[in-house]
N, C-alpha and C positions, 0 to 999 in steps of 0.2 A: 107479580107472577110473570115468570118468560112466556114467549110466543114459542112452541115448539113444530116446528117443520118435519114432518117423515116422507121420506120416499117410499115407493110402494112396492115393488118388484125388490124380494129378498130382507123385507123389514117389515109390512104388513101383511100378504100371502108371498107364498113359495109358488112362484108362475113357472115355472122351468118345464111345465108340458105343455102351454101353451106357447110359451114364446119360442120353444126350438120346436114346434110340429109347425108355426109358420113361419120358419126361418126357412125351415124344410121343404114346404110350401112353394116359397116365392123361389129356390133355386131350383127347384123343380119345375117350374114353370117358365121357366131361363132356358132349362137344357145343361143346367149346371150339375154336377157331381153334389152329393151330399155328404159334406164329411160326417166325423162319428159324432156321439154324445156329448162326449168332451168339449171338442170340436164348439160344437155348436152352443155348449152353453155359456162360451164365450159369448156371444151375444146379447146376454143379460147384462142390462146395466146400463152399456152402452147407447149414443144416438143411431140408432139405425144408420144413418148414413155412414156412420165413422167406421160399421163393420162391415155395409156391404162394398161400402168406395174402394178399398184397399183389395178386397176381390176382385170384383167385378172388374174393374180400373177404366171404369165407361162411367159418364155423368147419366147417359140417357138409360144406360141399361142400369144401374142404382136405383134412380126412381121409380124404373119399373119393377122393382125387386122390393121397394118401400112399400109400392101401390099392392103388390102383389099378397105383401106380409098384411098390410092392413087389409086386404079385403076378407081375408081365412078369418084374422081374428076379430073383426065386426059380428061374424055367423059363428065362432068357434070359439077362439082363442081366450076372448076376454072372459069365459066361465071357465076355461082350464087351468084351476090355481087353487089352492087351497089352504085359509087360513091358519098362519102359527099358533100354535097352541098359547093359550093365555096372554095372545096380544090385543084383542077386543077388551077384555078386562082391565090389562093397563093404559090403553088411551080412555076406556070412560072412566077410572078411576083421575088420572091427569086433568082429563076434565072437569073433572067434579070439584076440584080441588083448584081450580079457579084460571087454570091455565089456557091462553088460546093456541088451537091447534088445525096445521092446514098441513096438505099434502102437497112437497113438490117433487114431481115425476120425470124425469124423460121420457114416458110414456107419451104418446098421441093423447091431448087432454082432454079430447072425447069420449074414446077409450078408457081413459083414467076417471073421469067423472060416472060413466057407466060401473065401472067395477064396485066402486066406493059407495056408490047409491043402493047395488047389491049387498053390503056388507051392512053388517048388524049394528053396530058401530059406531056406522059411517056417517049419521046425522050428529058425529061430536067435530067434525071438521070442519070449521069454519068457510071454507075454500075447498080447490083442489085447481094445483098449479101444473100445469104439462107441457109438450111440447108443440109447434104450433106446426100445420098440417106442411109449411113449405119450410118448415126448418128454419123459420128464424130465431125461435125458441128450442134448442133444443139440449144446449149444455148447462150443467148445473151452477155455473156462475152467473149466467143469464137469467135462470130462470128461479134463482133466488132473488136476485135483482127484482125480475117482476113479482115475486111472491112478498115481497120489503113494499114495492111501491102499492099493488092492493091493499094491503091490509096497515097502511100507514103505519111502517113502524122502521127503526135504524136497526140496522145492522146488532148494535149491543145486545138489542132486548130477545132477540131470539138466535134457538140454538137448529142446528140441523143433525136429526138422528137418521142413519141409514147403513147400510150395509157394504158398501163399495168405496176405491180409494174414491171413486168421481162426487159422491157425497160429503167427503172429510175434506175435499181440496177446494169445492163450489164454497163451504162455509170459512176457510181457511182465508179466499180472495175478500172474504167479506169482514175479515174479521172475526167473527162470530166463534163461538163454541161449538163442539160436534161431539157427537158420544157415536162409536161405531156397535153395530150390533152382531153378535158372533154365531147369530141362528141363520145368516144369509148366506148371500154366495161369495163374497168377499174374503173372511177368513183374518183370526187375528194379525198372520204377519201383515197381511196387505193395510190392513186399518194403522195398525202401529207404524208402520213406514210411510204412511200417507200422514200421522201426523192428527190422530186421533185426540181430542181430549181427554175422552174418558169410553171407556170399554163396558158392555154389558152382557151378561151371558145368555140370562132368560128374561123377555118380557116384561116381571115382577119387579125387575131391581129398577125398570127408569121409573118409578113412582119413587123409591128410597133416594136415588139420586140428587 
């Protein structure tokens, strides 16, 4: 049986209110202009750093916009999201069915491990892998890596499912298979040009897979 790896932002809940109300947050707390919706849901996915860096174009003032994001959603952010329909059903059916399953996030793995322990679920994931609070861990090649060396396993044996090119490319450095998922924020063109294995529409279909 493969090892399969999920991300969690856009592949397990749909966060897009919690994570643009503290995006919104920390640049308001800057003194920064708030862009729109759009705008801002650029932010999903990504390392926090890689979206405030290129704004901000301050190291000290980033960090504070990082520290600023994380502090909203410690008290907020991490319950503003809302589970995909029929994706609880297919991780404990995958489970059942003998497969191991861990979460790896760019999420803050604190944060990530609070969410997952909320989720109904969430006691089918062996793990849950994230990012580490000074950004050493924070891109999906990395933190597949570290998600390969906890759970002792190569590259081969597991697949990475997620929503974003950042999830198709972290499994692509590795080797690995990846199935993109089309209920996220990502969207078929970007999975397909990012070099997907394989595409899923609903939930249901990665157990047929």
């Amino acid at each position: 049986m493969a090892t399969l790896f999920f991300d969690l932002d856009g592949t397990l809940i749909d966060s897009a209110v919690g994570i643009t109300r503290c995006v919104a947050h920390a640049l308001e707390q800057l003194g920064e202009p708030v862009p729109d919706d759009a705008a801002l849901r650029r932010w999903i996915g990504p390392p926090l750093r890689d979206s405030f860096g290129p704004l901000l174009n301050d190291a000290a003032r980033t960090e504070a916009a990082v520290q600023h994001y994380r502090d909203r959603f410690e008290t907020h952010g991490w319950a503003e999201h809302e589970v995909y329909e029929g994706i609880g059903e297919a991780v404990l059916a995958l489970s059942a069915a003998g497969h191991r399953l861990a979460v790896v996030t760019a999420k803050n793995e604190p944060h990530a491990r609070k969410i997952i322990d909320h989720l109904p679920f969430g006691h089918a994931f062996e793990d849950v892998i994230g990012a580490t609070h000074c950004g050493r861990l924070s891109h999906k090649p990395e933190l597949i890596a570290e998600a390969l060396q906890r759970l002792g396993l190569a590259a081969e044996g597991a697949w990475m499912i997620g929503d974003r090119l950042m999830d198709i490319e972290g499994a692509r450095h590795h080797g690995m298979g990846s199935v993109g998922v089309l209920w996220g924020f990502g969207g078929e063109a970007e999975l397909r040009a990012a070099g997907a294995t394989r595409l899923v529409a609903t939930p249901s279909e990665l157990h047929g897979f």
